[in-house]
PyMOL commands that place a pseudoatom at each C-alpha (Angstrom):
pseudoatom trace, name=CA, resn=UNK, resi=1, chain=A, elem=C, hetatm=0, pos=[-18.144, 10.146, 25.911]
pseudoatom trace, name=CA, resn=UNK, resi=2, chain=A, elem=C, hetatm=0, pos=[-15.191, 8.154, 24.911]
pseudoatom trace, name=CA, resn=UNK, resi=3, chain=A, elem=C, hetatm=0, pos=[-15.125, 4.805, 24.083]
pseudoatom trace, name=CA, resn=UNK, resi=4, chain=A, elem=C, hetatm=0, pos=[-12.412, 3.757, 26.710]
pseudoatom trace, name=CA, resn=UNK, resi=5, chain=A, elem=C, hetatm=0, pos=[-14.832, 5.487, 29.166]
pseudoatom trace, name=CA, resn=UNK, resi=6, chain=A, elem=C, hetatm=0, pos=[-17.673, 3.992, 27.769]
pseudoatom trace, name=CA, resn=UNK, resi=7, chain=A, elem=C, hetatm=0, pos=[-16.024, 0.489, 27.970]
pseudoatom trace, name=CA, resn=UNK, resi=8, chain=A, elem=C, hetatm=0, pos=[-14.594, 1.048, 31.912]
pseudoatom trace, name=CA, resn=UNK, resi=9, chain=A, elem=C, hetatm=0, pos=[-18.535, 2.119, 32.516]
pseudoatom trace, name=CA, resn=UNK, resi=10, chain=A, elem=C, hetatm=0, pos=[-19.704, -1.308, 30.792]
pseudoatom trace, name=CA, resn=UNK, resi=11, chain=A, elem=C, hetatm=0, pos=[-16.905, -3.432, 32.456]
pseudoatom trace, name=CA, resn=UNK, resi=12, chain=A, elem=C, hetatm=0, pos=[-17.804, -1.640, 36.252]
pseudoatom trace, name=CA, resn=UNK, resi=13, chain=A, elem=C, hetatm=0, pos=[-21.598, -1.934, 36.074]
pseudoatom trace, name=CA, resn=UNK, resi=14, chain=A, elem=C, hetatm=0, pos=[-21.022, -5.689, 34.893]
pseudoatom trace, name=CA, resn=UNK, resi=15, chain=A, elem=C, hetatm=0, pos=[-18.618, -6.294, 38.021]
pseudoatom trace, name=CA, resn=UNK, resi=16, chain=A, elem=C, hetatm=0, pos=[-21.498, -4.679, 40.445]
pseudoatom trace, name=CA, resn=UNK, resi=17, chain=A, elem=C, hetatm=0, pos=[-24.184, -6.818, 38.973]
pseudoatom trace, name=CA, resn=UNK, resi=18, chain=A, elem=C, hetatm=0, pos=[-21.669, -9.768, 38.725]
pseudoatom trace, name=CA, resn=UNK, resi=19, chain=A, elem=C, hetatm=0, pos=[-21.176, -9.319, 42.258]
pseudoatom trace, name=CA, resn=UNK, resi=20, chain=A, elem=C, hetatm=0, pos=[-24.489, -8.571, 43.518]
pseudoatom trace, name=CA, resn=UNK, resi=21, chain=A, elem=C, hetatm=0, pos=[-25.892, -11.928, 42.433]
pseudoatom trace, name=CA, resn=UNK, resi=22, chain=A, elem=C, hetatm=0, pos=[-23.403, -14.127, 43.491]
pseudoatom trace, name=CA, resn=UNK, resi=23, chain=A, elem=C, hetatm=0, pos=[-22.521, -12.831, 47.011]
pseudoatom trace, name=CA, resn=UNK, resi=24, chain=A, elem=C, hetatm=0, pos=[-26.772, -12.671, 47.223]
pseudoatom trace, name=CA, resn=UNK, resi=25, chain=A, elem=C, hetatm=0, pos=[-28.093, -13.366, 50.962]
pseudoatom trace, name=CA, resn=UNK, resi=26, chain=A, elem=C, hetatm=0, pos=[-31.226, -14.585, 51.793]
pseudoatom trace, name=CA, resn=UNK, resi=27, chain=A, elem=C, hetatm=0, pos=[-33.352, -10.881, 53.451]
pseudoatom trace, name=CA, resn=UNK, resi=28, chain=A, elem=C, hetatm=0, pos=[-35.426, -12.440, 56.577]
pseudoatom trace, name=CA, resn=UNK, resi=29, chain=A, elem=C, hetatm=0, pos=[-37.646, -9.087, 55.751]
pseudoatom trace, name=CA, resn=UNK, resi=30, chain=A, elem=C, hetatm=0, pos=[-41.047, -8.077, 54.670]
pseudoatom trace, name=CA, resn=UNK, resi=31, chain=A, elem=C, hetatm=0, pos=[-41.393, -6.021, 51.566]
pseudoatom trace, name=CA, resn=UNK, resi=32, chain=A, elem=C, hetatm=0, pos=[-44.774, -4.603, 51.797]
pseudoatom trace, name=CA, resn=UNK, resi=33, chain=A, elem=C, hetatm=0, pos=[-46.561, -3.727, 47.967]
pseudoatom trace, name=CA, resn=UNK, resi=34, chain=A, elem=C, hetatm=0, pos=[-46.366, -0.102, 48.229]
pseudoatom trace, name=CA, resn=UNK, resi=35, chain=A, elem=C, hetatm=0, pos=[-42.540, -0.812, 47.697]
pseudoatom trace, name=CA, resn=UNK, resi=36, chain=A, elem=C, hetatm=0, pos=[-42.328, -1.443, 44.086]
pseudoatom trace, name=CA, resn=UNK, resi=37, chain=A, elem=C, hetatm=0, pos=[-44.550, 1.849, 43.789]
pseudoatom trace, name=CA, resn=UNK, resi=38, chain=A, elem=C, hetatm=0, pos=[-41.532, 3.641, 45.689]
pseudoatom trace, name=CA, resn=UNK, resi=39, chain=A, elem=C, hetatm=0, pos=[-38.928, 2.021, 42.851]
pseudoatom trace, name=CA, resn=UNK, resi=40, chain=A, elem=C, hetatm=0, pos=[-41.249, 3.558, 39.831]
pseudoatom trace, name=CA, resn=UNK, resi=41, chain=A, elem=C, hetatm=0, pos=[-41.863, 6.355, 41.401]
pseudoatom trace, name=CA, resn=UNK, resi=42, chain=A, elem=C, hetatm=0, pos=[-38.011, 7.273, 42.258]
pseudoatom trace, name=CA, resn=UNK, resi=43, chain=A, elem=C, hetatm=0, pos=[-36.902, 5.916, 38.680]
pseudoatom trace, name=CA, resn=UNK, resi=44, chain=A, elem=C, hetatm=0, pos=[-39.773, 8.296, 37.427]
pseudoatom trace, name=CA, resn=UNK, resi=45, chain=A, elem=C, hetatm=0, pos=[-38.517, 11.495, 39.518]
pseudoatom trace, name=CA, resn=UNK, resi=46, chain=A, elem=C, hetatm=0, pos=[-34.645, 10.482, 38.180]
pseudoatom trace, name=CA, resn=UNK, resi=47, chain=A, elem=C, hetatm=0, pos=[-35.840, 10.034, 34.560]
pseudoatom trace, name=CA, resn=UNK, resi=48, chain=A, elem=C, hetatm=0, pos=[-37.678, 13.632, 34.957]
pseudoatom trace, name=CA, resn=UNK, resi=49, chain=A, elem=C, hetatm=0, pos=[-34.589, 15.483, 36.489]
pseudoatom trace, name=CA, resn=UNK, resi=50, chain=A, elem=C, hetatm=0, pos=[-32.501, 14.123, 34.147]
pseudoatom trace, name=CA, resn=UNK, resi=51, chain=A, elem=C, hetatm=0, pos=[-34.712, 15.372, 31.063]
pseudoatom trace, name=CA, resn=UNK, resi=52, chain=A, elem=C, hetatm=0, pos=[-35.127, 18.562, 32.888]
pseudoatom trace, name=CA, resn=UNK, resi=53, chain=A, elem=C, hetatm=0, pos=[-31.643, 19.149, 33.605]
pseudoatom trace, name=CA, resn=UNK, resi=54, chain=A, elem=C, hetatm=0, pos=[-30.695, 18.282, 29.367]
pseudoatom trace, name=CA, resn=UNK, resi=55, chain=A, elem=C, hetatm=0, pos=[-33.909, 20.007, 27.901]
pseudoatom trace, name=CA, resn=UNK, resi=56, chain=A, elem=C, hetatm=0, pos=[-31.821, 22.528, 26.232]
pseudoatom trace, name=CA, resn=UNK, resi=57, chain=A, elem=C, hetatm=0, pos=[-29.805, 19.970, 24.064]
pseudoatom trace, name=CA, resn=UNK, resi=58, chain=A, elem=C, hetatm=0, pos=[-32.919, 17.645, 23.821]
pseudoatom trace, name=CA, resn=UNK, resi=59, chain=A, elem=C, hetatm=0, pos=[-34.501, 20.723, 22.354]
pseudoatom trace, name=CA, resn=UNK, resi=60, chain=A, elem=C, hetatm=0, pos=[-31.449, 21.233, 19.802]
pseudoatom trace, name=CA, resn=UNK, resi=61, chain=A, elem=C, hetatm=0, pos=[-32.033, 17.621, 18.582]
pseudoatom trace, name=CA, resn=UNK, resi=62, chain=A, elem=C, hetatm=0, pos=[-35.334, 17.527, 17.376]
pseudoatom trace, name=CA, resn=UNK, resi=63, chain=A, elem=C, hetatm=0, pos=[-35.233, 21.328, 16.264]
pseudoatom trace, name=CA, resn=UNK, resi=64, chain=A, elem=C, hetatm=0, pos=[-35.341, 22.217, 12.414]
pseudoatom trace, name=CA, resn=UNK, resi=65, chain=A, elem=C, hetatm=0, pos=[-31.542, 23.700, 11.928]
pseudoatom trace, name=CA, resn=UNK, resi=66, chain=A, elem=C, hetatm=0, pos=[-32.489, 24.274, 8.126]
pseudoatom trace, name=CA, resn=UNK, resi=67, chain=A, elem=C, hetatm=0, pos=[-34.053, 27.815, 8.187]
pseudoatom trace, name=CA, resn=UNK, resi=68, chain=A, elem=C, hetatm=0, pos=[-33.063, 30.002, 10.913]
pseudoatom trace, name=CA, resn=UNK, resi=69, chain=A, elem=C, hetatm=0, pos=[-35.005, 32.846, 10.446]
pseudoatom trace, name=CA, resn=UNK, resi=70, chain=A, elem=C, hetatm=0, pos=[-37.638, 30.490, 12.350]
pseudoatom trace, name=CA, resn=UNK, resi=71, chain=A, elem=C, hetatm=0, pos=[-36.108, 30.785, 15.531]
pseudoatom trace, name=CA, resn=UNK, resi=72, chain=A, elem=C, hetatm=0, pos=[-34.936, 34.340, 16.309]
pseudoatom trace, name=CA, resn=UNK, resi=73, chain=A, elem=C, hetatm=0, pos=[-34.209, 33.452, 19.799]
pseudoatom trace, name=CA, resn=UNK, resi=74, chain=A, elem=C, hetatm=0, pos=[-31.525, 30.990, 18.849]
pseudoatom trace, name=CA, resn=UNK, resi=75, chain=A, elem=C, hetatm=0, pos=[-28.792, 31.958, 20.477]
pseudoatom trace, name=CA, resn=UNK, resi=76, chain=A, elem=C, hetatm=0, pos=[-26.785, 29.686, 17.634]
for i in range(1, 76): cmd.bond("trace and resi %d" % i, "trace and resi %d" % (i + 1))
show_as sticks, trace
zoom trace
């Protein structure tokens, strides 16, 4: 990723949270426990996809690149 997209990402999410707490209105609603459970579990099954979906390059990172005759299967 670039750094003038990295930058436009930084400056965007900053607006949204910029926004989001000072145009904040008061919620006449009840927010039972069982709904920070739903948050960890959705951030959990986001984090997992996301790992899932990369495992190939996550792989690549922590494998040894120094002897190949290790891996056969490498398609590299």
């Amino acid at each position: 990723m670039s750094l003038q997209k990295l930058k436009y990402l930084a400056v965007t999410a900053l607006l949204f949270l910029t926004l989001g707490v000072f145009l904040e209105r008061p919620a006449y609603a009840y927010v039972d426990p069982g709904s920070s459970l739903l948050v960890y579990q959705s951030l959990s099954a986001a984090v997992t996809g996301v790992l899932f979906y990369f495992r190939r390059r996550i792989k690549n990172i922590f494998r040894s690149n120094s002897n190949p005759a290790e891996n056969p299967t490498d398609p590299n």
